[in-house]
N, C-alpha and C positions, 0 to 999 in steps of 0.2 A: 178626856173625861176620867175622873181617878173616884175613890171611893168617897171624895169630902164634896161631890158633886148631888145636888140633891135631885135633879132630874133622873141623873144614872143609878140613884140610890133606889129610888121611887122604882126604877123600872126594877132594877135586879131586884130587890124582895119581891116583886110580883112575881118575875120567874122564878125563887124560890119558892114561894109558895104554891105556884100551880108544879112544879114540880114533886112537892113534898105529897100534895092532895092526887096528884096522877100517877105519884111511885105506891099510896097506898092503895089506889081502886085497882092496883096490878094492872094498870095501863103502861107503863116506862119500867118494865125492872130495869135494875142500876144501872149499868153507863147507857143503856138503848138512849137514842130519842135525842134532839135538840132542841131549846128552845129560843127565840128570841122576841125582843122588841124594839118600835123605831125609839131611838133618840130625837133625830131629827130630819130634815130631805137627806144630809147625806151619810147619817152613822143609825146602827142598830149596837144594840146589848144580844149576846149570845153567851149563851154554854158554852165552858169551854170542855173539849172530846175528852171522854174518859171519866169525867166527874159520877159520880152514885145520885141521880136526880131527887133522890127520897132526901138527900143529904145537904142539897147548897149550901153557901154563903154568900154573899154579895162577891167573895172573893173570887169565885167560880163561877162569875161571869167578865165577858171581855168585848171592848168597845171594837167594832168594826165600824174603817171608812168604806163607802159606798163606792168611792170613787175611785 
C-alpha cells in the first residue's frame, strides 16, 4: 500500500490528525506515543519511531503485514 492508495491515505491523515490534536492537549509530546490503524485482517498503518506526532504527514506513516 503506497501513498496513491486511498484506503492508506484515509487512514494516515487520520493518524495525523489525532496526532496533531493529541501533540496539542500535551498528551504525545514529540517523538512519545504511537499510533496505528487496521488496513485490513492482515496489514495496519503505524507511526513510524521517532517522528514529532504534533508534525505527521502521510509520509510518516508505514504499512505493517500482520503476518
Amino acid at each position: 500500500m503506497l501513498l496513491d492508495d486511498p484506503t492508506f491515505l484515509t487512514r494516515a491523515q487520520a493518524l495525523c490528525d489525532a496526532g496533531r490534536l493529541l501533540a496539542a492537549r500535551g498528551a504525545c509530546p514529540a517523538t512519545s506515543s504511537n499510533f496505528s490503524a487496521r488496513l485490513s485482517e492482515d496489514a495496519l498503518a503505524i507511526t513510524i519511531s521517532g517522528r514529532d506526532k504534533g508534525g505527521l504527514t502521510p509520509g510518516d506513516i508505514m504499512v505493517v503485514d500482520l503476518e
